[in-house]
C-alpha positions as CSV (number, residue, x, y, z in Angstrom):
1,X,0.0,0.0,0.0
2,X,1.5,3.4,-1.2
3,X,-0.2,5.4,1.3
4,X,-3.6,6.0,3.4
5,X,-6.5,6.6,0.8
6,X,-8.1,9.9,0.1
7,X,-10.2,11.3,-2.5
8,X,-11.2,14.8,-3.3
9,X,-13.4,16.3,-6.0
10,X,-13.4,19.5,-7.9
11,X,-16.6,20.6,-8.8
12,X,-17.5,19.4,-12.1
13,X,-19.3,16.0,-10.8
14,X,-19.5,16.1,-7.0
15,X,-22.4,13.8,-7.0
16,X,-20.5,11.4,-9.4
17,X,-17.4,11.6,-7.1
18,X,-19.6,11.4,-3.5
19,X,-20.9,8.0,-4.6
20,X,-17.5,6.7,-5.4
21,X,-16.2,7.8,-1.9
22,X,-19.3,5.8,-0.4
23,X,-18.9,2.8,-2.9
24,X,-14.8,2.8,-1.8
25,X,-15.9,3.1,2.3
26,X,-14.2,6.6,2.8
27,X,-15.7,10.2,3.4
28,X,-15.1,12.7,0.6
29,X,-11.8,15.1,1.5
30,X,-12.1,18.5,1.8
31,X,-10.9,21.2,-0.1
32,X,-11.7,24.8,-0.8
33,X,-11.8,25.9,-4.2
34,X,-12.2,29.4,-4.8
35,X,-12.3,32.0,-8.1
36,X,-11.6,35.3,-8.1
37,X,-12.8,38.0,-9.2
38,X,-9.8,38.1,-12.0
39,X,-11.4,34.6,-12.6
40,X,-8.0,33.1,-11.2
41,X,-8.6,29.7,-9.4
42,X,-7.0,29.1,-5.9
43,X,-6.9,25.8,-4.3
44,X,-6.2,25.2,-0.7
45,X,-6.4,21.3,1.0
46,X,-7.7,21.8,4.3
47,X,-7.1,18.2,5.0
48,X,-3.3,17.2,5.1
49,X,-2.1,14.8,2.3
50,X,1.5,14.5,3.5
51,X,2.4,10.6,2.8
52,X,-1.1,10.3,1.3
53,X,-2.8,7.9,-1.7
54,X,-4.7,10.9,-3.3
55,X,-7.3,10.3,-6.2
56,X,-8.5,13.5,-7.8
57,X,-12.0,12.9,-9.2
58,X,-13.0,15.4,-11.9
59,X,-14.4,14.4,-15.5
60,X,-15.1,16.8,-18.4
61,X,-17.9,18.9,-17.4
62,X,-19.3,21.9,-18.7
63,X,-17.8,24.8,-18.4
64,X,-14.6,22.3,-19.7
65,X,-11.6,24.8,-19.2
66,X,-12.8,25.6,-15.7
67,X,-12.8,22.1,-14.6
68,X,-9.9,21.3,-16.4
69,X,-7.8,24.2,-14.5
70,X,-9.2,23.3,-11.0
71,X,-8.0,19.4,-12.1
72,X,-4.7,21.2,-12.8
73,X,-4.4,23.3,-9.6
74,X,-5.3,20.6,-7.2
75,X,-2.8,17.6,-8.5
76,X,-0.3,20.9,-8.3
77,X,-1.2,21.8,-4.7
78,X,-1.5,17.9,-3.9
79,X,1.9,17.1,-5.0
80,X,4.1,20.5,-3.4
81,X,1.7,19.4,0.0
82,X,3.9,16.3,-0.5
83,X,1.3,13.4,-1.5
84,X,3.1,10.2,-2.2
85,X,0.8,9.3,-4.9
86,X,-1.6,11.5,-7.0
87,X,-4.0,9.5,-9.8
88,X,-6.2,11.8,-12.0
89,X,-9.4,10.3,-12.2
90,X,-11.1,11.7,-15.2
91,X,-14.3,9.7,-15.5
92,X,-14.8,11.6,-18.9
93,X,-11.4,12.6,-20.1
94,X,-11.2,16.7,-21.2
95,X,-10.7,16.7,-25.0
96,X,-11.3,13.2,-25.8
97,X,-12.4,13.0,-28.9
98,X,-9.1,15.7,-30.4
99,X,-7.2,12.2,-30.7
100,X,-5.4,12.5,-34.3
101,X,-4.2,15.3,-36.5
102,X,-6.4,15.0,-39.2
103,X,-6.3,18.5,-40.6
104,X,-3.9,21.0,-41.1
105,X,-2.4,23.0,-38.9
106,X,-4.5,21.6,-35.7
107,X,-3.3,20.3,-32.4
108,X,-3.7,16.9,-30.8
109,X,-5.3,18.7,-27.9
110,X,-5.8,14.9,-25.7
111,X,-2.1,14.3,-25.8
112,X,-1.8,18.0,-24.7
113,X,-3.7,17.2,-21.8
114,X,-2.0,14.5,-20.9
115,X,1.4,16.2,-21.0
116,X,-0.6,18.9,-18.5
117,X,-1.6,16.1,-16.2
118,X,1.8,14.9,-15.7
119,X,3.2,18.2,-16.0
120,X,1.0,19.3,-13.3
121,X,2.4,16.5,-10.7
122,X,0.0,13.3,-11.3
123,X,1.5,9.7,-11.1
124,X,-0.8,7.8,-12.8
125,X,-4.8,8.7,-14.9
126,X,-7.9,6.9,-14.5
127,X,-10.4,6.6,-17.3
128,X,-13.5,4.8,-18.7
129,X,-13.9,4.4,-22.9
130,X,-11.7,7.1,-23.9
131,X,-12.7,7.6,-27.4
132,X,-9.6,5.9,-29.0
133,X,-8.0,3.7,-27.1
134,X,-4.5,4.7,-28.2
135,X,-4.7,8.0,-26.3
136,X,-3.1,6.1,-23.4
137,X,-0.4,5.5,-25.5
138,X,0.0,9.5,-25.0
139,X,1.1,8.9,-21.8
140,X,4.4,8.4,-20.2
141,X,3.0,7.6,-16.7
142,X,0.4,4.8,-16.3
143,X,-3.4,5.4,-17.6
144,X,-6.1,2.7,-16.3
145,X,-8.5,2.4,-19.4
146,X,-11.7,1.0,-17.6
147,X,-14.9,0.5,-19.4
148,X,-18.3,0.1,-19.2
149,X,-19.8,-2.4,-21.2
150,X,-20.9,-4.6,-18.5
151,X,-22.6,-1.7,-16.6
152,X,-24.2,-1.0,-20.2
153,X,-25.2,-4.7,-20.9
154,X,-26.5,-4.9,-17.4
155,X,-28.9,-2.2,-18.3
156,X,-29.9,-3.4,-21.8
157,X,-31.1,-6.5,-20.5
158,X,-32.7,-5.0,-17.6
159,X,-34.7,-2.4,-19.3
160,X,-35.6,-5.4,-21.7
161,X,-36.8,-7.3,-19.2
162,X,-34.1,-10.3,-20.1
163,X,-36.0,-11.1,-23.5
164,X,-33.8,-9.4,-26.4
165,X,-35.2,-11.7,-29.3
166,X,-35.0,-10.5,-32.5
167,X,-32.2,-8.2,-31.5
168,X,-29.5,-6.6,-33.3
169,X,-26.6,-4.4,-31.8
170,X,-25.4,-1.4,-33.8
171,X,-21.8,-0.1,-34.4
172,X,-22.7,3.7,-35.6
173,X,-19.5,3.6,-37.8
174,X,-16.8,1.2,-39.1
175,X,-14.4,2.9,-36.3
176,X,-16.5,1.5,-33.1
177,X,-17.3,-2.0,-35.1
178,X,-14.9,-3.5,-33.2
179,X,-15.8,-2.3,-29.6
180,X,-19.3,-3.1,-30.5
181,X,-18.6,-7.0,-31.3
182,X,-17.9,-7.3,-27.6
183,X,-21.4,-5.7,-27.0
184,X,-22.9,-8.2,-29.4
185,X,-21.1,-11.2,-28.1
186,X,-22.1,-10.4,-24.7
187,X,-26.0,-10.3,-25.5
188,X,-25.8,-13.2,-27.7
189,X,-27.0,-11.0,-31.3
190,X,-25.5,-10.0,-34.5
191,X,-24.4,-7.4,-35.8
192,X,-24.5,-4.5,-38.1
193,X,-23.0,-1.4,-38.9
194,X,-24.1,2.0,-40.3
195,X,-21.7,3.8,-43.0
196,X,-21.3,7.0,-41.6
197,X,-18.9,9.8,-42.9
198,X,-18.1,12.8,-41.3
199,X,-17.0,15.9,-43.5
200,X,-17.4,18.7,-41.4
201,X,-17.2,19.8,-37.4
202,X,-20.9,20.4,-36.9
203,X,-21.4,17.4,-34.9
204,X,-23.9,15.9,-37.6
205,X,-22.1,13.1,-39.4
206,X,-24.1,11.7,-42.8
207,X,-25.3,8.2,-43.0
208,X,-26.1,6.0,-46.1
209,X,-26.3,2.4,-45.8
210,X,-26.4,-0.4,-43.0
211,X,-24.1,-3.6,-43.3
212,X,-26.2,-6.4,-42.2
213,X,-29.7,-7.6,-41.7
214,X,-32.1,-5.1,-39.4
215,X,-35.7,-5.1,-41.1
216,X,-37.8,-5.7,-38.7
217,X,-35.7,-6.3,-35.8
218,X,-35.0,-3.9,-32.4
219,X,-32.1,-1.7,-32.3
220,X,-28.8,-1.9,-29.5
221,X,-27.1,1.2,-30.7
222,X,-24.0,1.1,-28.4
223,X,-21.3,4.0,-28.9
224,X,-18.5,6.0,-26.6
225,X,-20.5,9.0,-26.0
226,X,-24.1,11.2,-27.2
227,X,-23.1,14.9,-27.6
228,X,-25.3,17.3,-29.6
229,X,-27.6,14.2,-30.5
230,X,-26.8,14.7,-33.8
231,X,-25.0,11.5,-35.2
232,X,-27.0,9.8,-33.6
233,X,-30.3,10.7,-34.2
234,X,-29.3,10.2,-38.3
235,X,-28.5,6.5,-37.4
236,X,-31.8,6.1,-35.7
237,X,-33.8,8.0,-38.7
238,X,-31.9,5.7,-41.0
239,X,-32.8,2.2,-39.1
240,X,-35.8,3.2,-39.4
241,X,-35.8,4.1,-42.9
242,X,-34.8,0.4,-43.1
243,X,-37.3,-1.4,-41.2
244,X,-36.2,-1.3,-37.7
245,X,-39.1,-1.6,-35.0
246,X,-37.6,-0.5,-31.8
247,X,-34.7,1.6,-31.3
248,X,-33.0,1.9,-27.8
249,X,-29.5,3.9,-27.6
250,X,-26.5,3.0,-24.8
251,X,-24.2,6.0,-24.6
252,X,-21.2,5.7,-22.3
253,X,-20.9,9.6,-21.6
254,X,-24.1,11.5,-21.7
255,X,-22.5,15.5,-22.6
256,X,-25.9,16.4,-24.2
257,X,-24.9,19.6,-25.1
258,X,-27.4,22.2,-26.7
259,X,-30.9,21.1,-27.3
260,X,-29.6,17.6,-27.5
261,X,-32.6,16.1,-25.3
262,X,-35.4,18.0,-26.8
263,X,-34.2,16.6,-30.7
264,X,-33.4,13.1,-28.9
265,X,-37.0,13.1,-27.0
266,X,-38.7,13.9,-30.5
267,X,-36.7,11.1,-32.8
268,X,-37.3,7.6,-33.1
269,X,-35.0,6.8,-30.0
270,X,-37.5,5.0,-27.7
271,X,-34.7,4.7,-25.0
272,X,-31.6,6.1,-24.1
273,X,-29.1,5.1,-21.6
274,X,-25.9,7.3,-20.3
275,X,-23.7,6.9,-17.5
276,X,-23.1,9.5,-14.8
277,X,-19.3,10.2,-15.8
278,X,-20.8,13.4,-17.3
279,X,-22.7,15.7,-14.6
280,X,-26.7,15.9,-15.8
281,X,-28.6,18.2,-14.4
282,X,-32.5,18.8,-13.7
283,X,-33.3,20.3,-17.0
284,X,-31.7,17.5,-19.2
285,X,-33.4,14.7,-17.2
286,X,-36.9,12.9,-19.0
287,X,-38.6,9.9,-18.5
288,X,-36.8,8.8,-22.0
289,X,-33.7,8.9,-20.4
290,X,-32.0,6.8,-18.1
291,X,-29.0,7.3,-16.1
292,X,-26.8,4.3,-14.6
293,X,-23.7,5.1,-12.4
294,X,-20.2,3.6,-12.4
295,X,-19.3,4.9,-9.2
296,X,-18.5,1.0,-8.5
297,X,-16.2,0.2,-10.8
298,X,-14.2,3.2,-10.2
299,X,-14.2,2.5,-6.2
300,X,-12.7,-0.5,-7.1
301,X,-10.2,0.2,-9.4
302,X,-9.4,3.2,-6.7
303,X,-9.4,0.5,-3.9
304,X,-7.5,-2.1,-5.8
305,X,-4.5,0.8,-6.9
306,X,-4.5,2.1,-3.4
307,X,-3.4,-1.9,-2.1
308,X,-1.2,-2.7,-5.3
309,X,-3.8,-5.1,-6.4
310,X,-4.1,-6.0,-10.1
311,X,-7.3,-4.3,-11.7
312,X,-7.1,-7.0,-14.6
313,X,-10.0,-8.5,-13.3
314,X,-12.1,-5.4,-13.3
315,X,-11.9,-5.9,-17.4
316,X,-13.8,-9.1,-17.2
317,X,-16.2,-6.8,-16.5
318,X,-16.8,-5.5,-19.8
């Protein structure tokens, strides 16, 4: 064991991060973080953290460059109050899905955040189905890569009531087809996936055709993360522009940014599912829309680091 556990929050998810302090058996620390008038951020640790095992919970939240500093400024203030350990747990990781350089003249803003983190004075990240799975490779300190497809299973057959006959899972593009065999082989359905092509940034990718047989069957669209709505409202339009009957999403992160839940309550979308890495508040919550939490899983993965334990096994999970 590197050190007595401890885990604070910044205030992008405090709900998300007060659940994984219960799941883990520990109380919340305490910290005070304050902005100034100047809009500088000061952050003060009113609990000591000398010799300390200190997991910084803060995912992607809106407003994003807030959160992100405070993430900044506490591993900082953590690390010169002499913590032995400092893990960044970024439930939804800041600037995910800026992964590859594939304009001109653009940055590869995840690896830049992940040369901040370690800059800043973390030892190790934690995070759940980053976008691309090579963004750990952006790391030169180690970067758990949980994920939640069991969680997500869990919830389809659930919600389903254990009867998913007739069922197909979706992949929304050839990139996620692979993820989304796991999905499919964990149900027990096929597959098929929707030709989608993206040729601008306004969120709304265009979709032509769908590989594989879904006339007249239900839908399991399972992808990393549901942000304006757009994408994938066009994949449910063209299911059921092929003959799907029922047509349930299972989103990972749940940004729903803009008037993504009004456009997702008014498409064919009978169901969607999100996890509670991304902070939802009151006015994004309807009856359409479920939330599930992975507050376990990252207790877990916190307790097992905290006692040098393996979190292999947390992968059979999926």
């Amino acid at each position: 064991m590197i050190g007595d556990l401890m885990i604070f929050s910044g205030n992008a998810n405090i709900p998300l991060a007060e659940a994984i302090a219960k799941e883990a058996g520990v109380e919340l620390g305490k910290v005070d973080i304050m902005k100034f008038s100047n809009e500088n951020i000061k952050v003060a640790f009113r609990d000591s953290v000398r010799g300390k095992d200190v997991f910084i919970i803060q995912p992607s939240c809106v407003p994003v460059n807030d959160g992100l500093m405070e993430l900044l400024i506490m591993i900082h203030a953590a690390r010169h109050a002499s913590a032995a350990r400092i893990t960044a747990v970024t439930p939804y990781y800041p600037y995910v899905r800026s992964d590859k350089k594939d304009e001109r003249r653009i940055s590869i803003t995840a690896k830049l955040i992940a040369d901040l983190l370690e800059a800043a004075g973390a030892d190790r990240v934690m995070a759940i189905n980053l976008h691309s799975p090579q963004i750990q490779g952006f790391f030169n300190i180690p970067c758990d890569h949980l994920l939640a497809g069991k969680i997500m299973c869990d919830a389809c057959i659930r919600i389903n009531k254990n009867d998913l006959s007739n069922g197909v899972v979706i992949a929304p593009d050839a990139g996620s087809a692979k993820h989304a065999r796991h999905y499919a082989q964990r149900l027990g359905l096929p597959l098929a996936i929707l030709d989608k092509r993206r040729t601008d940034d306004s969120e709304c990718a265009e979709m032509d055709n769908v590989i594989g047989d879904v006339k007249g069957k239900r839908a399991f669209i399972f992808d990393d993360e549901v942000a304006s709505g757009g994408s994938l409202i066009e994949a449910a339009k063209l299911l059921e522009k092929n003959g799907v009957q029922d047509i349930q999403a299972y989103c990972v992160h749940g940004v729903l940014s803009g008037n993504a839940v009004e456009r997702i309550v008014n498409s064919p979308i009978k169901k969607l599912v999100i996890t509670d890495t991304v902070f939802v508040p009151e006015t994004k919550k309807h009856k359409k829309i479920e939330v599930v939490s992975v507050a376990e899983l990252f207790a877990d993965a916190i307790m097992y680091t905290n006692s040098d334990r393996s979190i292999s096994g947390l992968y059979e999970r999926f």
